[in-house]
N, CA, C and O atoms as a MOPAC input file, in Angstrom:
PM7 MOZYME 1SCF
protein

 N     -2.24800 1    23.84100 1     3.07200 1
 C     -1.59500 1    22.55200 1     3.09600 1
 C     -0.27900 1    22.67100 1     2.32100 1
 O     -0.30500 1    23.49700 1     1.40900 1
 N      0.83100 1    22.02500 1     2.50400 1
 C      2.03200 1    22.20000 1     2.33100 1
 C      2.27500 1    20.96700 1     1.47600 1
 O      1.76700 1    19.84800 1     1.55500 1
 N      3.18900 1    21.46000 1     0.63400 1
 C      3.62600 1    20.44600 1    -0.50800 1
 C      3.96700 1    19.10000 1    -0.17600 1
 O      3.78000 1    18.05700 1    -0.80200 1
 N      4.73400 1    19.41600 1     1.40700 1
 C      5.26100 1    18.18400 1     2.56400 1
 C      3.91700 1    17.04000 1     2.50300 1
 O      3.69000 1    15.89300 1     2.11800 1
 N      3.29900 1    18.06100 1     3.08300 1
 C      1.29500 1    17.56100 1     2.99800 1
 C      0.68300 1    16.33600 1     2.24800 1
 O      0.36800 1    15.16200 1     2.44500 1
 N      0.70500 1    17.63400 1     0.92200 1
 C      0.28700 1    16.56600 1     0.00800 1
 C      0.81400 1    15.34000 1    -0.62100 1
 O      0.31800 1    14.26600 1    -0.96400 1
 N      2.01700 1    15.88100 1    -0.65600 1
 C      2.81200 1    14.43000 1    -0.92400 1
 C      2.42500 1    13.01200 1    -0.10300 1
 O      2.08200 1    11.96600 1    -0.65500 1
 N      2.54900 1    13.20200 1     1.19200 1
 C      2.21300 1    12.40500 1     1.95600 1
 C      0.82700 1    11.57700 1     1.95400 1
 O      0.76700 1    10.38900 1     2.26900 1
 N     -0.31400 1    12.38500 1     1.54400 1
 C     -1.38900 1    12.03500 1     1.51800 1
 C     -1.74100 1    11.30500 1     0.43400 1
 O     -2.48200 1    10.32200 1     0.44100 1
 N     -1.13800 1    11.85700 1    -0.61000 1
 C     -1.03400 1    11.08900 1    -1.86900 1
 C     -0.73300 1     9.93500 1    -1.72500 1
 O     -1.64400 1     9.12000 1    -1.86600 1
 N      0.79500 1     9.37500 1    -1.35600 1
 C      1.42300 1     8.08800 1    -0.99200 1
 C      0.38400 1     7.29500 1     0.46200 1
 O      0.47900 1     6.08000 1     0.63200 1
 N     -0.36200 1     7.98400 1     1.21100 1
 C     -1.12600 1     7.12000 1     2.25200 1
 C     -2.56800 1     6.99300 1     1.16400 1
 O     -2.65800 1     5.77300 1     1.02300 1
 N     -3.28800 1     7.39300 1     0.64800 1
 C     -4.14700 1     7.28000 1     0.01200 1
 C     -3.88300 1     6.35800 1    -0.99800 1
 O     -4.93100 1     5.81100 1    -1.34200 1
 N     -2.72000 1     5.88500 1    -1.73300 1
 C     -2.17100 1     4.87700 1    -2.51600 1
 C     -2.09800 1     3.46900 1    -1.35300 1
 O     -2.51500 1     2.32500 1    -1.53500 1
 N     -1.44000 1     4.03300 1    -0.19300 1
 C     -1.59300 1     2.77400 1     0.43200 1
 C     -2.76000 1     2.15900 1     0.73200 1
 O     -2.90000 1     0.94400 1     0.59400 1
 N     -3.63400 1     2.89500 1     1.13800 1
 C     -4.93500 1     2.10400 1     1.73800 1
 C     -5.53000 1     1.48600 1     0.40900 1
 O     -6.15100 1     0.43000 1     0.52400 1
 N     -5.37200 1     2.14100 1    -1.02900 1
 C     -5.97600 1     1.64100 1    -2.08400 1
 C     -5.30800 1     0.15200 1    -2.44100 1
 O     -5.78700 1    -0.81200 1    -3.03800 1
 N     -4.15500 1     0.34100 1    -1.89700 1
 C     -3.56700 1    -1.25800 1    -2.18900 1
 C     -4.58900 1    -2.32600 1    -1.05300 1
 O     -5.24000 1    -3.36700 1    -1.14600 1
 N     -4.23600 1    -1.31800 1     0.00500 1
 C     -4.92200 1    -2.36700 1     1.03400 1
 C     -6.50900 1    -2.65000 1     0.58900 1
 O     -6.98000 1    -3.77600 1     0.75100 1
 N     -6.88900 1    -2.13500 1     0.31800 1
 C     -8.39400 1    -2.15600 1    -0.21100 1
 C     -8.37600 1    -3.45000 1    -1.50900 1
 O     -9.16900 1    -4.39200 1    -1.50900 1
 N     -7.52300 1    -3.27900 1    -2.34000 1
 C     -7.32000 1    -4.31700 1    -3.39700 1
 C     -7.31500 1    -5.51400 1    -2.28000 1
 O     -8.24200 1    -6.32100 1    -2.21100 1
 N     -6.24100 1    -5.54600 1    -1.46300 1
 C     -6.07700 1    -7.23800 1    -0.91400 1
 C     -7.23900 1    -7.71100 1    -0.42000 1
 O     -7.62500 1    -8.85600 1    -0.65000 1
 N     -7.94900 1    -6.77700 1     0.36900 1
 C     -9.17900 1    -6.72900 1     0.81000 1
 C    -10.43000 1    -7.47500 1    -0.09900 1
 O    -10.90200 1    -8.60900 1    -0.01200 1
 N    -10.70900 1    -6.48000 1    -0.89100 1
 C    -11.35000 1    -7.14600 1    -1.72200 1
 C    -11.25300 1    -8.58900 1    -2.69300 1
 O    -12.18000 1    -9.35000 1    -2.96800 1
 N    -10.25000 1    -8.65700 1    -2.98100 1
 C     -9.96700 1   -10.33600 1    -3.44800 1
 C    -10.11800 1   -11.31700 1    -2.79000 1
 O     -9.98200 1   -12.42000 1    -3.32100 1
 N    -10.37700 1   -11.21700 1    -1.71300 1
 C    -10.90600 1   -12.54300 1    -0.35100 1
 C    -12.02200 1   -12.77000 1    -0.66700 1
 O    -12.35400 1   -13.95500 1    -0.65700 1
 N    -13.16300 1   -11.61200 1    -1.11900 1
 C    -14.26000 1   -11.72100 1    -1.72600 1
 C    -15.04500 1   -12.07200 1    -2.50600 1
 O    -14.42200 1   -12.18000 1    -3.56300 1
 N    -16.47400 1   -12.43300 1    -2.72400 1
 C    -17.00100 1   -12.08300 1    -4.05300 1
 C    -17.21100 1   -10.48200 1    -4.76600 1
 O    -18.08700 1    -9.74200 1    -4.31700 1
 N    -16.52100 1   -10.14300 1    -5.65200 1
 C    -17.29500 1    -9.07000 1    -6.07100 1
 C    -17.43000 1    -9.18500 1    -7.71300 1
 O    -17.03200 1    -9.95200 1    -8.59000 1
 N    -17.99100 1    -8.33000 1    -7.64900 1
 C    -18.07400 1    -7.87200 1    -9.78400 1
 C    -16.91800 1    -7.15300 1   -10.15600 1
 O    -16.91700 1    -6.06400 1    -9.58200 1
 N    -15.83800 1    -7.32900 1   -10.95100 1
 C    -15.01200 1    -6.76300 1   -11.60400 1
 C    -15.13900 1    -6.07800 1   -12.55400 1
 O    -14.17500 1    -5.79500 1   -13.26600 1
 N    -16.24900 1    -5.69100 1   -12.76600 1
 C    -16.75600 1    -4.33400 1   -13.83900 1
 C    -17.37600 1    -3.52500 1   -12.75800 1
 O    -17.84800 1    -2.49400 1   -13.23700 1
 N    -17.56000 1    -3.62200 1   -11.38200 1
 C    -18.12300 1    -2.61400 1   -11.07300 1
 C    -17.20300 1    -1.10700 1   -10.34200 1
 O    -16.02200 1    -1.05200 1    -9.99800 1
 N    -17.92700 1    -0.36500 1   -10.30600 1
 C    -17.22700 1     0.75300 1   -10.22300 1
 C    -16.05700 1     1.05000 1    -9.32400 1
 O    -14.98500 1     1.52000 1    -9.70600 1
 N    -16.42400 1     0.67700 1    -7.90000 1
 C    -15.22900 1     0.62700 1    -6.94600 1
 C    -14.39100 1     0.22100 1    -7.61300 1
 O    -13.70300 1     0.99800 1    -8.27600 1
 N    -14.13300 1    -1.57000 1    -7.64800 1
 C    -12.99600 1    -1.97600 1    -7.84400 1
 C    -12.70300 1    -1.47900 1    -9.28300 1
 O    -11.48800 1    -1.63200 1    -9.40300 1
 N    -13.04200 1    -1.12200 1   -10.08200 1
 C    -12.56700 1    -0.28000 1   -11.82700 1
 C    -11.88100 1     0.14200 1   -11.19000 1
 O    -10.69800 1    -0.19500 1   -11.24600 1
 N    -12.42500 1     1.24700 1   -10.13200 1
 C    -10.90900 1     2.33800 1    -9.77500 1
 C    -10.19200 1     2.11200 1    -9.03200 1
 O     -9.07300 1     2.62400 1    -9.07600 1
 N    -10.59800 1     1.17000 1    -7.96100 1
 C     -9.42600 1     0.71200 1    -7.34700 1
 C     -8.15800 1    -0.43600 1    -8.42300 1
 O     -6.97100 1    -0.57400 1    -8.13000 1
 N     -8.83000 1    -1.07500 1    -9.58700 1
 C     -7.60400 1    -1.55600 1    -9.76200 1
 C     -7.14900 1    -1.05100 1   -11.36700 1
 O     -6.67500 1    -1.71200 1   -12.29100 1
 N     -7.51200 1     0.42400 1   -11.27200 1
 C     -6.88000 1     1.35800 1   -12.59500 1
 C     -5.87100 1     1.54200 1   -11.93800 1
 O     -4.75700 1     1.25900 1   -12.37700 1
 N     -6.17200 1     2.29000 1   -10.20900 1
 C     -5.21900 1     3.24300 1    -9.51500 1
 C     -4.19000 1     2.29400 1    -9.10900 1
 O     -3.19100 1     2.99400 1    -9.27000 1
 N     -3.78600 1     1.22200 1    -8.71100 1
 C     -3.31300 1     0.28200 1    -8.25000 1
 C     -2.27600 1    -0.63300 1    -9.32600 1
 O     -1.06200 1    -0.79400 1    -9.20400 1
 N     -3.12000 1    -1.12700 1   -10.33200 1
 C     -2.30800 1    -1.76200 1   -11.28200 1
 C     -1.30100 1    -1.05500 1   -11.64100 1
 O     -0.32800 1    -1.78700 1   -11.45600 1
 N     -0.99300 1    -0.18500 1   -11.99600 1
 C      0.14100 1     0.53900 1   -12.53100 1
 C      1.17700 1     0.26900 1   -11.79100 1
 O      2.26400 1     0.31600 1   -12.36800 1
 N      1.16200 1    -0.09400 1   -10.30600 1
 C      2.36500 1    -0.17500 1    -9.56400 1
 C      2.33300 1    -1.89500 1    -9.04000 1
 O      3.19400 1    -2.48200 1    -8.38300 1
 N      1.40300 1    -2.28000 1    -9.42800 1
 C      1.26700 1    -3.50000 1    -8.36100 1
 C      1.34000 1    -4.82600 1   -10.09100 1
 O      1.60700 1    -6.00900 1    -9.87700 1
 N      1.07500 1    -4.34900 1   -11.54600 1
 C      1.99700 1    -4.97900 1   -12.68000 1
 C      2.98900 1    -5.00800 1   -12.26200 1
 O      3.32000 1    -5.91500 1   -11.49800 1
 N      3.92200 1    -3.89800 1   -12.66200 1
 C      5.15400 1    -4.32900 1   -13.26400 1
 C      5.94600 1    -5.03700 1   -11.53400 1
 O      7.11500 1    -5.40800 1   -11.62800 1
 N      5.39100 1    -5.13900 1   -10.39600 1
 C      6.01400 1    -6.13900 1    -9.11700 1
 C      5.88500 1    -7.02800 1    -9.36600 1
 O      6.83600 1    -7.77000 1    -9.12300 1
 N      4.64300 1    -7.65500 1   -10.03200 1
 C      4.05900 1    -8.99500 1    -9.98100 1
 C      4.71200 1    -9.43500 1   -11.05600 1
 O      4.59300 1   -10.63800 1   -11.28600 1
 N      5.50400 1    -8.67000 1   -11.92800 1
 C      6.15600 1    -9.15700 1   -13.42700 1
 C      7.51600 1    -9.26200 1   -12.69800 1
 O      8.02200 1   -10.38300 1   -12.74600 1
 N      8.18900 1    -8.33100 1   -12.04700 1
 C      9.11700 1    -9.15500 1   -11.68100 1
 C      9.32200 1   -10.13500 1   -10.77700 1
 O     10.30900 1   -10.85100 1   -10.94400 1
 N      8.53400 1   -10.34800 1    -9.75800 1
 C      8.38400 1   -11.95700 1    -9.12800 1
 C      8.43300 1   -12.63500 1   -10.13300 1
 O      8.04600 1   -12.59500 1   -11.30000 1
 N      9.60800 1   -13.99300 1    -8.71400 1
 C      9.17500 1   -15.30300 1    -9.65900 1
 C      7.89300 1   -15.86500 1    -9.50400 1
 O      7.04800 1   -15.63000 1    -8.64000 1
 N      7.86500 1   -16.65300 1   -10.47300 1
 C      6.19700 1   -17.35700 1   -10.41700 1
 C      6.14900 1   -18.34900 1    -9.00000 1
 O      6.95700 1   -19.13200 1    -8.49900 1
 N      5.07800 1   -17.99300 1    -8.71600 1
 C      5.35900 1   -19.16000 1    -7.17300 1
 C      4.05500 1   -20.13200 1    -7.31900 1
 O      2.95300 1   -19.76200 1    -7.72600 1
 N      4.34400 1   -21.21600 1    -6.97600 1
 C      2.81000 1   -22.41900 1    -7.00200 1
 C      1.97400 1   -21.75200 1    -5.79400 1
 O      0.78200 1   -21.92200 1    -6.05200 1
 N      2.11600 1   -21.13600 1    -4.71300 1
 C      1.25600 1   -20.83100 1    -3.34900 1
 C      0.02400 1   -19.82600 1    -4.23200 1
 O     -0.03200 1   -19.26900 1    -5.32900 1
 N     -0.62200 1   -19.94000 1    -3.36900 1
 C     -1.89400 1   -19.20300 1    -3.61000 1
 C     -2.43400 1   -17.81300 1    -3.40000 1
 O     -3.50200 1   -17.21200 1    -3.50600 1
 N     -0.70600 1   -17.50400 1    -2.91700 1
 C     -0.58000 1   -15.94500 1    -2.11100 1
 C      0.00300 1   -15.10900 1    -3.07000 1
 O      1.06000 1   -15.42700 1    -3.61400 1
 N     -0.60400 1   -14.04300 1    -3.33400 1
 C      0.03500 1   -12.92800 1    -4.07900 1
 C      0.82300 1   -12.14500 1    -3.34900 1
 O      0.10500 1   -11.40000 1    -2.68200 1
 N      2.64000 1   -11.83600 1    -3.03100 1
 C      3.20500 1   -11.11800 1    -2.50200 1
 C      3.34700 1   -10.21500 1    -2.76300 1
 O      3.70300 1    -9.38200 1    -1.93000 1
 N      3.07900 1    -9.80200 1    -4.46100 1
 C      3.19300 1    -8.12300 1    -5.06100 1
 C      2.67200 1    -7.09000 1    -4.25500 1
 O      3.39300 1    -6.09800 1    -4.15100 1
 N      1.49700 1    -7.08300 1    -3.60700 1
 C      1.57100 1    -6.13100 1    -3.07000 1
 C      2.00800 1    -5.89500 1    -1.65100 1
 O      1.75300 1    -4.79800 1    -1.15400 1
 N      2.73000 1    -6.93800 1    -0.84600 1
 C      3.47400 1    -6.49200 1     0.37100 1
 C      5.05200 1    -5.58300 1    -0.31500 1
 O      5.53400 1    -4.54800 1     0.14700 1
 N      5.56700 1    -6.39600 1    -1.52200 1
 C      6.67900 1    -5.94700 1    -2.07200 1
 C      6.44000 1    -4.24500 1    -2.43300 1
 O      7.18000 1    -3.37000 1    -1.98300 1
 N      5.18400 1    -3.96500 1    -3.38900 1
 C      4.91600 1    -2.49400 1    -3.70900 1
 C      4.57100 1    -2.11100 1    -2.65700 1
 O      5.00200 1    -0.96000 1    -2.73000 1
 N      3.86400 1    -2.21800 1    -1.18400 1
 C      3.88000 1    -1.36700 1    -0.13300 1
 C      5.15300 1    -1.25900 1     0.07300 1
 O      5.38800 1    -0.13400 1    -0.36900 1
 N      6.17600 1    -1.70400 1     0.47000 1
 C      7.25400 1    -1.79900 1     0.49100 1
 C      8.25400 1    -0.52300 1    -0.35100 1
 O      9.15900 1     0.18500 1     0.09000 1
 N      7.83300 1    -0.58400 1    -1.28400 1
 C      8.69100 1    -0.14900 1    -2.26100 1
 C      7.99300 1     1.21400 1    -2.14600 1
 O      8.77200 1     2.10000 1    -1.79600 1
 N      7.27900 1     1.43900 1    -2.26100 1
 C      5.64700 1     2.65700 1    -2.08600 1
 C      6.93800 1     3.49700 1    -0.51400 1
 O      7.63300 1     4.50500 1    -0.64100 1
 N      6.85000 1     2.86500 1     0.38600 1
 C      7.54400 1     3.57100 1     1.34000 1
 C      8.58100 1     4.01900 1     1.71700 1
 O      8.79900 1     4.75800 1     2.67700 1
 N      9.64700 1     3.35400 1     0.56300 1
 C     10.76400 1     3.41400 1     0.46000 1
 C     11.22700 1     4.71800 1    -0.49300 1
 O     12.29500 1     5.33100 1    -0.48800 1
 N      9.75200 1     4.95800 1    -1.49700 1
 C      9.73900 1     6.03600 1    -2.21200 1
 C      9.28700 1     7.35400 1    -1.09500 1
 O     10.05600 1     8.18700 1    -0.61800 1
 N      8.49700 1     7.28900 1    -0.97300 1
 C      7.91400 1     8.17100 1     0.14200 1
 C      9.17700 1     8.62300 1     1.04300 1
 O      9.29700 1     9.84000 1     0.90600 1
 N      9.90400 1     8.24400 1     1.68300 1
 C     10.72200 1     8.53500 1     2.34500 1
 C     11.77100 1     9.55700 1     1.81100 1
 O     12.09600 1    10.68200 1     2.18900 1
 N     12.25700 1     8.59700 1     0.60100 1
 C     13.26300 1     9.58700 1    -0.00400 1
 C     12.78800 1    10.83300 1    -0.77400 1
 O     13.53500 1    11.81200 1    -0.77600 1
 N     11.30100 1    10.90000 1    -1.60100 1
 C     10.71900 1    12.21700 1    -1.80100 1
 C     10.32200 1    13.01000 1    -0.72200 1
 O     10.57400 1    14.19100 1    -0.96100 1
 N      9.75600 1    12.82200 1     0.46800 1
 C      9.51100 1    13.71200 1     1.56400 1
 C     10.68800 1    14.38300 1     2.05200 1
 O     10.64200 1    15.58300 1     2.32100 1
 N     11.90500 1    13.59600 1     2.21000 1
 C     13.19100 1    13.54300 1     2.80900 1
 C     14.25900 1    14.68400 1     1.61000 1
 O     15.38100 1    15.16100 1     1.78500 1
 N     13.33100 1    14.79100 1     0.46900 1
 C     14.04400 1    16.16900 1    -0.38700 1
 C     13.49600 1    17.00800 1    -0.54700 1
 O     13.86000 1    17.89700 1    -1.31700 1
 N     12.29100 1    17.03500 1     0.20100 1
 C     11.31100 1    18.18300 1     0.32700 1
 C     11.86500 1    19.25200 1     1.13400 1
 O     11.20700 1    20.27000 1     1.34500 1

């Protein structure tokens, strides 16, 4: 597997973990339990500091993470693209 490779897999494996976060918040679940621990160790780190810079909005919709997919791909591009 090629450095090209892994990179890539890395950044799609980040994505689905976001998607998995949105996923799960529609839900009931336990927030001590193990999945979501790691899904939102791996996740928070990028999906804080978005939600810190949004403005505060009254809606009930969290946009941080369409903005960090966003931003997630915009990175991806330009690291693959200097590979």
């Amino acid at each position: 597997m090629s450095l090209y490779q892994i990179v890539s897999v890395v950044f799609t494996v980040m994505e689905y973990l976001i998607f998995a976060r949105v996923l799960i918040s529609y839900f009931p679940h336990n927030p001590n339990g193990a999945i979501f621990g790691f899904i939102y160790e791996v996740t928070e780190p990028l999906l804080g500091p978005v939600r810190r810079m949004m403005p505060a909005s009254s809606m009930p919709f969290d946009f941080s993470p369409m903005v960090a997919l966003l931003l997630l791909y915009v990175v991806e591009r330009v690291v693959l693209q200097l590979l």
